[in-house]
C-alpha positions in Angstrom: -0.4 14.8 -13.3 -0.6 11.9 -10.5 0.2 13.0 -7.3 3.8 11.3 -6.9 5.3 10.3 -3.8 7.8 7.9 -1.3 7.3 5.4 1.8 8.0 8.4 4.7 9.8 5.6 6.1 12.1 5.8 3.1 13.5 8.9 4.3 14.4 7.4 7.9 12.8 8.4 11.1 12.4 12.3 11.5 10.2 14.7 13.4 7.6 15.9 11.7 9.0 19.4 9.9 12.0 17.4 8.7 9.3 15.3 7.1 7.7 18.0 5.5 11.2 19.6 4.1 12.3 16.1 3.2 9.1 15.5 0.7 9.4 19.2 -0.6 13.0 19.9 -1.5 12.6 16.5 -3.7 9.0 18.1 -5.4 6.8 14.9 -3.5 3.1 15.4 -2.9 1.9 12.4 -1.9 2.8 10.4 0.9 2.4 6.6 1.9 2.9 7.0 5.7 3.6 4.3 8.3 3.3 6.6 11.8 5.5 4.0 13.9 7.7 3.6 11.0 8.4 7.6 10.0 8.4 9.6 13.2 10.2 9.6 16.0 7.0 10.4 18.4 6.0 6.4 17.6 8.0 3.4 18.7 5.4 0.9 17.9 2.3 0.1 15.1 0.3 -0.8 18.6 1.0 2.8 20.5 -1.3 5.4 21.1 -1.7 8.8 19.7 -3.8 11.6 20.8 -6.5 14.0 19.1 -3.9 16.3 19.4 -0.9 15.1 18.1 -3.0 13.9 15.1 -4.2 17.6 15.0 -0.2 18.6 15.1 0.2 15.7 12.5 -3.0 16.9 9.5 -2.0 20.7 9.8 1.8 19.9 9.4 1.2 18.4 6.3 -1.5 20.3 5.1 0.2 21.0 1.5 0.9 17.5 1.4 -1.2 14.4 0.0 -1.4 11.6 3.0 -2.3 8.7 0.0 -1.7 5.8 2.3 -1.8 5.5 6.0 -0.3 2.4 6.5 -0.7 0.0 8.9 0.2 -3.6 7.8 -0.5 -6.2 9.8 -2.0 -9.8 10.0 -4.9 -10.8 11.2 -5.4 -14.4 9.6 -2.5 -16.2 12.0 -3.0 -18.6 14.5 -2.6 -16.8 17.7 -5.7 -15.6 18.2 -4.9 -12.9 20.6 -2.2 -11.5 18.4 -4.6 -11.6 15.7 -7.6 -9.5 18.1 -4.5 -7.1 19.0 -3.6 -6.3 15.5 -7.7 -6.0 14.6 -8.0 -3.2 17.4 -4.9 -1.3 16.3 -6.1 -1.6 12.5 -9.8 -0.4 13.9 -7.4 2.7 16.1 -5.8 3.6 13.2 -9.1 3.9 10.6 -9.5 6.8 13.3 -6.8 8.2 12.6 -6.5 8.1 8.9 -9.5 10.0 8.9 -8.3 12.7 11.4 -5.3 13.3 9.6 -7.0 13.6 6.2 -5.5 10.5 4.9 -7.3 9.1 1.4 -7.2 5.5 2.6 -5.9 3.6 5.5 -3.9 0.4 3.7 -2.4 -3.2 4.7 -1.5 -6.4 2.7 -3.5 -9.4 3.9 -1.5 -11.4 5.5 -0.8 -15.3 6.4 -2.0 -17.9 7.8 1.0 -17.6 9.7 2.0 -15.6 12.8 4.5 -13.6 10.6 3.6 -12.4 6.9 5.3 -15.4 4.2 4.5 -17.8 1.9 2.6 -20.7 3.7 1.3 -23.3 1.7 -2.7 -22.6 2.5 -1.9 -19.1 2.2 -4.0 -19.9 -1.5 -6.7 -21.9 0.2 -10.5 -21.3 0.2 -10.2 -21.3 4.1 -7.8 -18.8 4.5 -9.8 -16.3 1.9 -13.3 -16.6 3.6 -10.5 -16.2 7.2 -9.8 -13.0 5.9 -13.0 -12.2 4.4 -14.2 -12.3 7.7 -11.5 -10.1 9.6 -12.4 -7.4 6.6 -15.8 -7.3 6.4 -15.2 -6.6 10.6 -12.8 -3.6 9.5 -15.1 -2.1 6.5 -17.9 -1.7 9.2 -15.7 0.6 10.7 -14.3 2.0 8.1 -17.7 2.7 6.6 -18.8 4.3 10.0 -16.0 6.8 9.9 -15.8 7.9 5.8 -12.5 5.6 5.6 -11.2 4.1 2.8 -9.3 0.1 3.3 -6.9 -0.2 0.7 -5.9 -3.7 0.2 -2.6 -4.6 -1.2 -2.4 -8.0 -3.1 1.0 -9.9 -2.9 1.6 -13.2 -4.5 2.4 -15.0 -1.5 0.1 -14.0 0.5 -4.1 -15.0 0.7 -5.2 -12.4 -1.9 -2.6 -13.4 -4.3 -4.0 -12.4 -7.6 -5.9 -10.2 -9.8 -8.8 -12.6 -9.9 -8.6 -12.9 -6.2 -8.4 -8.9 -5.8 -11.5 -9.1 -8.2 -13.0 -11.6 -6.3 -12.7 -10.2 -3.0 -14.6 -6.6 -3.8 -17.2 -8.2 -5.5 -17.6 -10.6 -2.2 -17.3 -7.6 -0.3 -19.9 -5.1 -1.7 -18.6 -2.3 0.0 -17.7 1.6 -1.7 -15.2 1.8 1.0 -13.0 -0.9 -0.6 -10.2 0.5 -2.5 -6.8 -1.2 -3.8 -3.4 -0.7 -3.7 -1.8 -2.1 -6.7 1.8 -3.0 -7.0 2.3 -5.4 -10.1 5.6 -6.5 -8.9 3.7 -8.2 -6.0 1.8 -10.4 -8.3 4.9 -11.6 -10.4 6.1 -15.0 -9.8 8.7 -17.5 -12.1 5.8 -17.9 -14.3 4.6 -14.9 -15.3 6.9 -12.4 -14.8 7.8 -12.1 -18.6 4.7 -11.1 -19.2 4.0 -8.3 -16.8 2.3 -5.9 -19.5 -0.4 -8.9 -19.4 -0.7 -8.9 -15.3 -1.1 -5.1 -15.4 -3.5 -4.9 -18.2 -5.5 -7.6 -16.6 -5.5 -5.7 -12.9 -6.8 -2.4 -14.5 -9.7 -4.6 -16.7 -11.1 -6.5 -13.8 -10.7 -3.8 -10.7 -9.4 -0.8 -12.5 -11.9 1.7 -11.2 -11.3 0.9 -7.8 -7.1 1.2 -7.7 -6.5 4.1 -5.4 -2.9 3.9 -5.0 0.1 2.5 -7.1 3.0 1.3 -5.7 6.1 1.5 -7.9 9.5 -0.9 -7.8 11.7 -2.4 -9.6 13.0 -6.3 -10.1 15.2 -9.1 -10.8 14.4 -13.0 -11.8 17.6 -14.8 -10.0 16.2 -17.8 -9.1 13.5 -16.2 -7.4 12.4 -12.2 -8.1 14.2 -9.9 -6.2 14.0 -5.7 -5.3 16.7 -3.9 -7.2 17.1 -0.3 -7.6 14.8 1.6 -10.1 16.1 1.9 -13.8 18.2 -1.1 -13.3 15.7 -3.9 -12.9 13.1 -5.4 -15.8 10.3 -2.9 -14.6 8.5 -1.9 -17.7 8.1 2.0 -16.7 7.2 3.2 -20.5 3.8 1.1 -20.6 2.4 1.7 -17.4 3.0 5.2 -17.0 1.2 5.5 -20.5 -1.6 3.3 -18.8 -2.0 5.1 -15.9 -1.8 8.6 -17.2 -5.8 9.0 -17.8 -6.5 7.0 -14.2 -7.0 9.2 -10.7 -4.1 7.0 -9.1 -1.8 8.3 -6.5 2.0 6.7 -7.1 4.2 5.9 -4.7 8.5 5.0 -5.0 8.5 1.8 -2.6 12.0 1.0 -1.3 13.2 4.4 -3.5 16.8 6.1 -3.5 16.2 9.0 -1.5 19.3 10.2 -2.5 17.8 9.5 -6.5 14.7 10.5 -6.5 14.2 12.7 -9.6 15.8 9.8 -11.8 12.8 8.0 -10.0 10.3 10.4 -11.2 12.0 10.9 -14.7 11.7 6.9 -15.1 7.6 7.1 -14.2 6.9 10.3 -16.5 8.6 9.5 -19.5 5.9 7.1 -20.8 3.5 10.0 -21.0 4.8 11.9 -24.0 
């Protein structure tokens, strides 16, 4: 079975045993983990932690699965110091996915924007070799301290498809590339009716190296919107039967905390 698991974030802002208790009374082993975002000991993605409190942090959740350390930022806009800030807390924060046992440390990639959104050279050749170059940067790092980079592709953003995702690892030739895949994130109006397609064609061209799946649920009204899972168009039966013989980690983006085992019943019931 997958390890199965929520955004800590989902849960709201707790210490770090209400954490734990939170993620085993609802039977969660894997967690996607934004430190700023889930405990109340971080304000910001740009403070500081210390060796210890990451100690305090790894041996807390020591019967739990860190999957995602997540640290989302962009490095691609056009304020360059903003950018060189967000590279060094992305370069802090490799360190400490791999003192708190985390699998991989992940982030979408961004604009070429200030702010993540849709910009209209987001799909440019010049903002993919931009970010090809802020990675590559990152990987050295990540490669010096046993780190996995998960990237996260997202429609409108510069890695924007599966045959940019594809792209992109074979451009970047490194084992400490991983993915996160969320196939909601590639739908747009003209594809999303044929989402068994965009799935099947993510797991042919970069299968392998899909660390993590994110899981949510959606609505075409003029544009595709979140909705709550089990109410949405989300085809649950055929990718939990796809998944079932892959080493993926799944985690319930934006889930019901209150819900959570219909969540989990929606994901497994493909598998029979």
């Amino acid at each position: 079975m997958n390890p199965l698991g929520i955004r800590s974030h989902d849960f709201g802002k707790l210490n770090y045993n209400d954490m734990k208790k939170a993620y085993l009374d609802n039977g969660l082993n894997a967690m996607h983990l934004a430190l700023h975002k889930a405990f109340d000991t971080m304000d910001d993605v740009h403070d500081k932690l210390d060796i210890s409190e990451l100690v305090k942090i790894r041996d807390t959740f020591s019967d739990l699965h860190v999957s995602v350390l997540g640290c989302y930022l962009n490095f691609t806009g056009p304020d360059l110091m903003l950018a060189k800030r967000n590279m060094l807390t992305f370069k802090r924060q490799i360190a400490y996915a791999k003192a708190i046992d985390a699998k991989t440390i992940g982030t979408e990639t961004g604009s070429v924007m200030n702010e993540y959104g849709y910009h209209k050279d987001n799909h440019t050749e010049k903002a993919y070799y931009m970010f090809c170059r802020k990675l590559e940067e990152l990987l050295i790092e990540a490669e010096d301290k046993d780190v996995f980079v998960a990237i996260e592709g997202v429609s409108d953003h510069i890695i924007h498809s599966n045959q940019k995702m594809h792209r992109l690892y074979k451009d970047m030739q490194s084992k400490h590339l991983k993915f996160i895949f969320d196939h909601v994130n590639m739908l747009n109006l003209d594809n999303y009716k044929k989402q068994a397609d965009v799935i099947d064609e993510a797991f042919q061209m970069y299968g392998d190296h899909i660390a993590v799946l994110h899981i949510k649920d959606f609505k075409v009204q003029d544009k595709i919107i979140e909705v709550a899972h089990g109410t949405g168009d989300y085809d649950f039966d055929y990718l939990s039967k796809l998944i079932k013989n892959h080493d993926l980690d799944i985690i319930i983006e934006n889930g019901d905390v209150h819900n959570i085992n219909k969540v989990k019943q929606l994901i497994t019931r493909g598998r029979a």
